[in-house]
C-alpha positions as CSV (number, residue, x, y, z in Angstrom):
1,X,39.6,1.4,-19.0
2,X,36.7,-0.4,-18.2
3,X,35.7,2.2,-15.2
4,X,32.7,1.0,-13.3
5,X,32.8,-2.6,-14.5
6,X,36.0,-3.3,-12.3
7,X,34.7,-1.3,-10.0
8,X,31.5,-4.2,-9.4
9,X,34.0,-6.6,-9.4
10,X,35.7,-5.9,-6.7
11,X,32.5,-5.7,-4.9
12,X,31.5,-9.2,-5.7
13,X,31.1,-11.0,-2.5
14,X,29.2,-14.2,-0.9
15,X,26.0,-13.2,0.7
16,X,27.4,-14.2,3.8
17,X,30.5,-12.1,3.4
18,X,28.3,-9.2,2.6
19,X,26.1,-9.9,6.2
20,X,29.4,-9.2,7.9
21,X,28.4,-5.1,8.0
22,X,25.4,-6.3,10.5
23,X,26.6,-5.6,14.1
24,X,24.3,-5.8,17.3
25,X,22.1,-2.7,17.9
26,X,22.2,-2.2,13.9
27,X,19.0,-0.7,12.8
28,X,18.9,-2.9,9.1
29,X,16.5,-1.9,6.3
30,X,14.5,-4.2,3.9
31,X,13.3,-4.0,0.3
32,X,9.9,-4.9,0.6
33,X,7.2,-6.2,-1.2
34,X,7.9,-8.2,-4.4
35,X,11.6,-6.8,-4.2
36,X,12.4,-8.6,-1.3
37,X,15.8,-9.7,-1.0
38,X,15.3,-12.9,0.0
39,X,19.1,-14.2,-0.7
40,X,20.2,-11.4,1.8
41,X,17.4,-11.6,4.1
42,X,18.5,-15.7,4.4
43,X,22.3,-14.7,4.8
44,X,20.8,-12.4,7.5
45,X,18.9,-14.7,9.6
46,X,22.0,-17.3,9.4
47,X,23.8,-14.8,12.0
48,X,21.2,-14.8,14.2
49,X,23.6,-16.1,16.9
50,X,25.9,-13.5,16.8
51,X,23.8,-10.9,17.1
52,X,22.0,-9.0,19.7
53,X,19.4,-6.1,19.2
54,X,19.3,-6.1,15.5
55,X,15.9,-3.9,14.4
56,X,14.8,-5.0,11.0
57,X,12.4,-2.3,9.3
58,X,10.3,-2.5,6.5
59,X,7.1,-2.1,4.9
60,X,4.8,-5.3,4.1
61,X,7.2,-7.6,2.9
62,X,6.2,-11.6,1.3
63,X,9.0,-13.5,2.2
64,X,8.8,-16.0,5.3
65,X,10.5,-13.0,8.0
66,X,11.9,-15.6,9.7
67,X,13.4,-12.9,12.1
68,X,9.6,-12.5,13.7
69,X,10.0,-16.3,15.2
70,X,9.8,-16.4,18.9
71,X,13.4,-18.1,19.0
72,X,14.6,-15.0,17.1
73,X,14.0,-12.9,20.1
74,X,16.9,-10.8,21.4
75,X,18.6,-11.3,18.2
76,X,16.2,-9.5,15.9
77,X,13.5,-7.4,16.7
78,X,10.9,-6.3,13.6
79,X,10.0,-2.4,13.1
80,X,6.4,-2.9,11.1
81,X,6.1,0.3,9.0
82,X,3.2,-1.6,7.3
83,X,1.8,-4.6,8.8
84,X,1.6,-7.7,6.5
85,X,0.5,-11.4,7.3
86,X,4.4,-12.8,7.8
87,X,4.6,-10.1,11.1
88,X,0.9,-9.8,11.9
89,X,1.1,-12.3,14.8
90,X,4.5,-11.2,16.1
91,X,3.5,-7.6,16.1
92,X,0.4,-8.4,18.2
93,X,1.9,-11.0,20.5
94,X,4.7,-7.9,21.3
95,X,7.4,-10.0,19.7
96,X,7.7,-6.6,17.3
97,X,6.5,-3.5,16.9
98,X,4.4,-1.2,14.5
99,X,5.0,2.2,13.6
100,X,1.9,3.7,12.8
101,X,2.8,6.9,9.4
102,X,1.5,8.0,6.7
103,X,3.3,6.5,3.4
104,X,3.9,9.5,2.0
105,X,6.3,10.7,5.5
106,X,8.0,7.5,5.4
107,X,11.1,8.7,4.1
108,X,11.0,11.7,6.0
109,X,11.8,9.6,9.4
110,X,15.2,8.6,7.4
111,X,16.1,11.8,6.4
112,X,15.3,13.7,9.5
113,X,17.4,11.2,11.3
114,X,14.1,10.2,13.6
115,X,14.7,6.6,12.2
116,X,18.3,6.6,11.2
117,X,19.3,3.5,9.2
118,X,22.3,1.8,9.4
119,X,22.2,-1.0,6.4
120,X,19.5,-0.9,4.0
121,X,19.2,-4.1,2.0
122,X,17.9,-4.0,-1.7
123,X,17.6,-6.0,-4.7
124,X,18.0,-4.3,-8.6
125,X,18.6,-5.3,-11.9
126,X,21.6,-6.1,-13.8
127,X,23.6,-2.5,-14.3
128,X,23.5,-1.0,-17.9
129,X,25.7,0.2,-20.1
130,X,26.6,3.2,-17.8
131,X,27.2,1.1,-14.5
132,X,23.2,2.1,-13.6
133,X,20.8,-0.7,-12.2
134,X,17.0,-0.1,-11.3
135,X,15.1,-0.6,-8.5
136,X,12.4,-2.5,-10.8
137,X,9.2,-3.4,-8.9
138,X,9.9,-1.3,-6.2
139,X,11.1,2.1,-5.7
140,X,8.7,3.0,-2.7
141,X,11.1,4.1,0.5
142,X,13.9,1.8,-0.8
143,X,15.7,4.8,-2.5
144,X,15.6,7.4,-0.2
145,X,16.0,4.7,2.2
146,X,19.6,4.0,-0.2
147,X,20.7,7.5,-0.1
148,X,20.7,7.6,3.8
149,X,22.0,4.7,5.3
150,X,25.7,4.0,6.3
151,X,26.1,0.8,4.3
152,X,23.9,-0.4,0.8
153,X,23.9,-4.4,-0.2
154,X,23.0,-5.1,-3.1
155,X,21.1,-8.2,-4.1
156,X,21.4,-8.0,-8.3
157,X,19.1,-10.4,-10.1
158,X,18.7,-11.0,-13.6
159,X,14.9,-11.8,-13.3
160,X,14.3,-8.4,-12.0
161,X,12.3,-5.9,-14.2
162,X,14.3,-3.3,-14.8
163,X,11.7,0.3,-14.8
164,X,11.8,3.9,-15.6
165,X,11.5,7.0,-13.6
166,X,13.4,8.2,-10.8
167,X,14.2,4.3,-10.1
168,X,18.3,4.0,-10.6
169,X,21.0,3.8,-8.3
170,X,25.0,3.6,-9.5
171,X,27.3,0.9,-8.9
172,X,29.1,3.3,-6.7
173,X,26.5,3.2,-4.5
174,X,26.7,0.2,-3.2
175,X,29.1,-0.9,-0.9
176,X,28.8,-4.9,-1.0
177,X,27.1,-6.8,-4.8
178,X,25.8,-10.3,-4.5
179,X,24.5,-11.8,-7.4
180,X,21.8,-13.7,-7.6
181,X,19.1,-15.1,-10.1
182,X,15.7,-16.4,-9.1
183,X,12.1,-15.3,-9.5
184,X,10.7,-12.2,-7.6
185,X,7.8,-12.7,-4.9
186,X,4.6,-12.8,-6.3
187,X,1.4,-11.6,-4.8
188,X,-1.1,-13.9,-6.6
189,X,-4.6,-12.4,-7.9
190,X,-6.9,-11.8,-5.4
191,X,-9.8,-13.6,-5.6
192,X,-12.8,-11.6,-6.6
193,X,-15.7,-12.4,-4.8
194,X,-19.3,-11.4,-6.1
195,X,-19.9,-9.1,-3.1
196,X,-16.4,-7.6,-4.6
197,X,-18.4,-7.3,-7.8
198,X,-21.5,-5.5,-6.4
199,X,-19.2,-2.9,-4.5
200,X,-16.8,-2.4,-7.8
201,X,-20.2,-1.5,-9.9
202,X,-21.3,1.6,-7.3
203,X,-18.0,2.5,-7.0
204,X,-17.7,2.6,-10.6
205,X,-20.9,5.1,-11.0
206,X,-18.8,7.7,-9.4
207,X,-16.4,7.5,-12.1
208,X,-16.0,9.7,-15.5
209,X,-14.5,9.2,-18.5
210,X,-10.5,11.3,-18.0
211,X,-10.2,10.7,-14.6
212,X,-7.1,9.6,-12.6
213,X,-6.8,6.5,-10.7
214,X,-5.5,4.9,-7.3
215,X,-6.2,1.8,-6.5
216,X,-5.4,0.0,-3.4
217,X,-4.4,-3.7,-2.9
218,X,-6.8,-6.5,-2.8
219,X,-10.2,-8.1,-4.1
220,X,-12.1,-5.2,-4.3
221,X,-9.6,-2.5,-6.2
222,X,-9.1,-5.4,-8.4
223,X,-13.2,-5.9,-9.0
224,X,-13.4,-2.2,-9.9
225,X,-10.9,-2.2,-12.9
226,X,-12.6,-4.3,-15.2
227,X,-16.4,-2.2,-14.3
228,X,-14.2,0.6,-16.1
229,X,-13.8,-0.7,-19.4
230,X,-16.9,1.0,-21.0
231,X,-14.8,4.6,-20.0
232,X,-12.2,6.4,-21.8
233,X,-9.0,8.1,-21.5
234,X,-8.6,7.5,-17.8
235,X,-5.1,8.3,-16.1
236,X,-3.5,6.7,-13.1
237,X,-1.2,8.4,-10.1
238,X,-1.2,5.8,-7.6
239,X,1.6,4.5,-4.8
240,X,0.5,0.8,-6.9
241,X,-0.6,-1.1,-9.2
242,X,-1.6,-5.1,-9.4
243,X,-1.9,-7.3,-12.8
244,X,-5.9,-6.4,-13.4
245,X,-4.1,-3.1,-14.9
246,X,-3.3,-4.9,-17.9
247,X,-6.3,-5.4,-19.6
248,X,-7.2,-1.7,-19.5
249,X,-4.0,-0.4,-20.8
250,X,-4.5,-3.2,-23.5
251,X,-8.2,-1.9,-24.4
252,X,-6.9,1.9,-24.5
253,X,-9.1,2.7,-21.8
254,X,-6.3,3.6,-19.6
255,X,-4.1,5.9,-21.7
256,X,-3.6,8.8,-19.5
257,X,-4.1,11.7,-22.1
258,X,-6.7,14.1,-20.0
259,X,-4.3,13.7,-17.1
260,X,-3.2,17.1,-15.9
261,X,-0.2,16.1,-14.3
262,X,2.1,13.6,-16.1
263,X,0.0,13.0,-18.8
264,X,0.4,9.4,-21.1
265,X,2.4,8.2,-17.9
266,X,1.0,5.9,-15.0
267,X,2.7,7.6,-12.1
268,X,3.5,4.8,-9.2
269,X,5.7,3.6,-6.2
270,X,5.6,-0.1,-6.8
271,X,3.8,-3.2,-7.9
272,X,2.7,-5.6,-6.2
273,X,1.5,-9.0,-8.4
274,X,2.7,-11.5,-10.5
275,X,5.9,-12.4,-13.2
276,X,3.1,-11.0,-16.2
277,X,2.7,-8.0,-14.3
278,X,6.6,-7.5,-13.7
279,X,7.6,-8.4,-17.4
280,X,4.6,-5.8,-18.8
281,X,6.8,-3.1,-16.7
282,X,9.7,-4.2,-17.7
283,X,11.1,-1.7,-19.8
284,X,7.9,-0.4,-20.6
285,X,7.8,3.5,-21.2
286,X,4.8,4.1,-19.9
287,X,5.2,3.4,-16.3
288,X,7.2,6.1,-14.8
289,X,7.9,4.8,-10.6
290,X,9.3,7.5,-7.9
291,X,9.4,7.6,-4.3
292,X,6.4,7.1,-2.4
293,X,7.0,11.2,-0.8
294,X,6.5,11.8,-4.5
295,X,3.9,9.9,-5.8
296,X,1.6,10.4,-2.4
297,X,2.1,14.1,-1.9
298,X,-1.5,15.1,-1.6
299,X,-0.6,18.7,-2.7
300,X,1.1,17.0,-5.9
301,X,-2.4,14.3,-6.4
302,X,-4.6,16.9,-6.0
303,X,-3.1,18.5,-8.9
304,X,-4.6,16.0,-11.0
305,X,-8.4,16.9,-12.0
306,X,-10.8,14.3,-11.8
307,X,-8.4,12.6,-8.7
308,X,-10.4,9.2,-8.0
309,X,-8.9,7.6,-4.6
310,X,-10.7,4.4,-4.0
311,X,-9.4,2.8,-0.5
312,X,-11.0,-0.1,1.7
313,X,-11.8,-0.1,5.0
314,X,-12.2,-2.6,8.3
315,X,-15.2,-0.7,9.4
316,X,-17.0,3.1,9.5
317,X,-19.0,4.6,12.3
318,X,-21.9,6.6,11.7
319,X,-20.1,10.0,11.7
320,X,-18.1,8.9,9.0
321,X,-14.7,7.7,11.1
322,X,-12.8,5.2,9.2
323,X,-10.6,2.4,10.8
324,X,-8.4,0.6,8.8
325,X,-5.5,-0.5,10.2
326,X,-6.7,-2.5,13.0
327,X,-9.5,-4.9,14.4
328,X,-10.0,-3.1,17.8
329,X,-6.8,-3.6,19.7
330,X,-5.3,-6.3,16.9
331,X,-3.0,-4.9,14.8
332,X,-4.1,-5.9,11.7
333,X,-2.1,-3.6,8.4
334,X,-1.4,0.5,8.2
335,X,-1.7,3.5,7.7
336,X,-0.3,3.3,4.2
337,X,-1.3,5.7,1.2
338,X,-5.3,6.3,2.4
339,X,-5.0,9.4,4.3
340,X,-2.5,10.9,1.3
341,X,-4.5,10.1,-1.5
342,X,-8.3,10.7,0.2
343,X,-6.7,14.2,0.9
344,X,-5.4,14.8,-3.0
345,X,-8.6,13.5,-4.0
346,X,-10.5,15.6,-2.3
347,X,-8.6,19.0,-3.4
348,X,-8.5,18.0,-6.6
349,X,-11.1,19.8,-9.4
350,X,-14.2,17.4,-9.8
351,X,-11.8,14.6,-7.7
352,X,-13.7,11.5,-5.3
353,X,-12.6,10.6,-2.2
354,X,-13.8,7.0,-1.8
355,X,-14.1,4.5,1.1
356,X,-14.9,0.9,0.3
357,X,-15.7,-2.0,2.1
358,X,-18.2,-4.9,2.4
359,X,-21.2,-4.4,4.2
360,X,-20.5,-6.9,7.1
361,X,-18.1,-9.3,7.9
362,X,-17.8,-12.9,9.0
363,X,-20.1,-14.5,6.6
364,X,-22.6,-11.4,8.0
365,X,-22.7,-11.9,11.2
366,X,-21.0,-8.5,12.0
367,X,-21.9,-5.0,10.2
368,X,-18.9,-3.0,9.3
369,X,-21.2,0.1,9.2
370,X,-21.3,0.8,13.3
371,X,-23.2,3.1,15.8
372,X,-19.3,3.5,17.4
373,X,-15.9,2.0,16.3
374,X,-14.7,-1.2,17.8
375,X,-12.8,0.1,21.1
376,X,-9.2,0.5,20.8
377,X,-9.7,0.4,16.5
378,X,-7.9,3.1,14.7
379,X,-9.1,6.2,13.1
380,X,-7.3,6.4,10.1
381,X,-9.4,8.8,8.4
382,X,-11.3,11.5,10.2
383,X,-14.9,12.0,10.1
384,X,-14.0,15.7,8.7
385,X,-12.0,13.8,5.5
386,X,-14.5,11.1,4.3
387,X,-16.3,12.0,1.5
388,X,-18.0,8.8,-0.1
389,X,-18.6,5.9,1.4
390,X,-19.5,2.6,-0.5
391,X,-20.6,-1.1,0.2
392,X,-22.8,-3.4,-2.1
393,X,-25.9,-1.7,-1.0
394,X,-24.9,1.6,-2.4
395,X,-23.2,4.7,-1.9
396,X,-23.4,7.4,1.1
397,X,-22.0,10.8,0.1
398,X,-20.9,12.6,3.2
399,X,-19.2,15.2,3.1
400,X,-21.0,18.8,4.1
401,X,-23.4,16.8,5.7
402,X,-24.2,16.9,9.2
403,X,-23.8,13.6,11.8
404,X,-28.0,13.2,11.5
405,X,-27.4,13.2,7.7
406,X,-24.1,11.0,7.4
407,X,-25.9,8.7,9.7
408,X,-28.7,8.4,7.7
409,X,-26.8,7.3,4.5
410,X,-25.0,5.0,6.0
411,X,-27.7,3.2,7.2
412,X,-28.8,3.0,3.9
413,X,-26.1,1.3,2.9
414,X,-25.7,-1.0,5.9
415,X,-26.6,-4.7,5.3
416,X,-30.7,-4.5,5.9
417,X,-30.1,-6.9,9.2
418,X,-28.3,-4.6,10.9
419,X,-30.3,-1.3,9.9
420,X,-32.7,-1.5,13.1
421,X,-29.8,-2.0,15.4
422,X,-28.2,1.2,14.1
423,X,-31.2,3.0,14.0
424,X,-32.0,2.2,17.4
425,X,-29.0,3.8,18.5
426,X,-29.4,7.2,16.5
427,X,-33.0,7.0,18.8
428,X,-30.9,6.6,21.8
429,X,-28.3,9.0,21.1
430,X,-31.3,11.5,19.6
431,X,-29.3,12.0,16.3
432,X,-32.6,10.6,14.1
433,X,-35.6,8.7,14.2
434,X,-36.2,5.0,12.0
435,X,-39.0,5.9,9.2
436,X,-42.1,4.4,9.9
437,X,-41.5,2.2,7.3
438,X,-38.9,0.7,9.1
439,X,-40.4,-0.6,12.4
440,X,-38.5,-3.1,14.9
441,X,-37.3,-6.4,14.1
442,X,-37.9,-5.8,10.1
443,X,-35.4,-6.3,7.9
């Protein structure tokens, strides 16, 4: 008896034989990020003509979501959990739509049947000896997002990592295999700029040897890492991590031994990088990936002592409001992990809730420090929530202070051309006077 190896046989089809399942008015779900399916995702798009209503959902994916293209209309319409560049311009020219959630509640709209799904399509490895296959690079919402829907298509590759944790699903799961061997999407290394650099080094002053990591996406989480090597035994509990990990778990700075929960693992959701970061996971003990509704469950972060959150930002008001997912009325990413990991940071023993971003924007001709947020921009963190605030000019610690205080720092930390613009408003709105040291028109 060979049990679940016939079993995959017999679910062996084409990719376009598998697309079959999609029917009009289908609400279809898609493995994003590096796991994107792109094999499936094509055979999808090919049946554009016989379709009608079709709502594709995902988080940010980095394929070419060809489904967003204005021809595609009527056929396929895109659900943005998270907004990445391939949707950005579809979602703000009304061609699709943005669901606006916290990462950690994703899965919660599948389960509670608010966001039912009908076909949820996924790419894993190879199955083991036991029929088993991982999700690899990303468990995120895929799996819950697996365990709810009507019909699972699988996309098996044999380039894709194959990762610990709670990150499996059986054969028997799946109702339709394609198989399929090509490299994953790759995020490339951000490029580090040296205003990146100035912001990673104040950020990095707030941090102690033992404490316990997330890191967002981009330029700036990746300028902080390598600030850290002088520390020691840091942990990390994070929704992801990008390549610039490598070097610290290399040096033994990142070891996670003082962690308090899950110590000597790197708790994560996903990765999002390149084929060196995927093969370091790849079978690699030490990374232990769940669902996002575990790994961003403030009451489970916060559990961690020492919780350092660091998250970016579009721009911050002078009471401390934080926008972040749009550029006034332009849609421009998400909600994603900021809320859920600034709250576990911020219950956690000794943890830091941290907000960074540039000091301005456009080459500095606009200050992302503001008397008032752009209208129409999001709040994505509440004044009540923000805690430190940091741009290349230093760090603002707000929280328990009152809106003259909290205006004050920032202002400190504003680029010095705009300080006399913002203090002129805090003398308009009677919330503080400039110093006489800083008189009008002085930088």
């Amino acid at each position: 008896m060979d049990g679940w190896k016939s079993r995959y046989r017999s679910k062996l089809v084409t990719p376009e034989k598998a697309l079959q399942v999609v029917e009009s008015s289908m609400r279809v779900y898609i493995h994003p990020g590096c796991a994107e399916p792109e094999v499936l995702v094509r055979a999808l798009i090919a049946r554009a003509p016989e379709l009608k209503d079709v709502e594709i959902v995902h988080m940010m994916t980095l394929g070419n979501a060809e489904y967003v293209r204005p021809e595609m209309e009527g056929h396929f319409r895109h659900n943005a959990i998270f907004i990445g560049p391939n949707v950005r311009e579809a979602v703000n020219e009304g061609r699709a739509d943005y669901t606006p959630v916290f990462l950690g509640e994703v899965e919660s709209l599948f389960e509670n049947g608010r966001l039912p799904l009908d076909v949820v399509l996924l790419q894993v490895s190879p199955p083991d000896a036991h029929g088993f296959c991982s999700l690899g690079v990303g468990i995120d919402a895929t799996l819950t997002a697996a365990k709810t829907a009507q019909h699972v298509i699988a996309q098996v590759n044999d380039q894709m990592p194959r990762t610990y944790g709670d990150s499996f699903l059986h054969v028997n799961d799946f109702e339709a295999i394609v198989e399929a061997s090509h490299p994953l999407c790759e995020l490339p290394r951000a490029e580090i700029q040296d205003v990146h650099r100035a912001i990673a080094r104040n950020v990095a002053s707030l941090i102690e040897d033992g404490a316990t990591l997330q890191l967002g996406i981009g330029g700036l989480p990746d300028a902080v890492l390598p600030e850290l090597a002088g520390l020691r035994d840091l942990g990390v509990h994070t929704e992801m991590v990008s390549d610039n990990v490598i070097p610290l778990i290399e040096s033994g700075v990142i070891n996670g031994r003082r962690k308090t929960i899950h110590p000597r693992k790197i708790i994560l959701g996903f990765v999002l990088g390149t084929k060196e970061l995927f093969d370091y996971v790849n079978e690699n003990p030490l990374f232990e990936f769940h669902p996002t509704a575990y790994t961003n469950d403030p009451f489970l972060i916060r559990q961690n002592d020492r919780m350092v959150a660091i998250n970016s930002a579009l721009e911050v008001d002078l009471t401390g409001q934080v926008c972040a997912d749009s550029l006034g009325t332009y849609f421009y990413s998400g909600i994603g992990g900021q809320v859920d990991f600034l709250r576990g940071a911020a219950g956690s023993r000794g943890g830091k809730p941290i907000v960074a971003l540039p000091a301005t924007a456009k080459r500095g001709a606009i200050s992302r420090i503001v008397p008032v947020l752009t209208p129409g921009a999001g709040v994505v963190t509440s004044r009540g929530l923000t805690h430190y605030v940091v741009t290349e000019y230093g760090v603002a610690s707000l929280h328990g202070k009152t809106v003259r205080e909290r205006a004050e720092a920032l202002i400190q930390i504003a680029h010095p051309s705009f300080r006399e613009e913002l203090y002129s408003y805090c003398e308009r709105t009677r919330w503080l006077q400039r110093p006489l040291a800083v008189t009008r028109g002085q930088a």
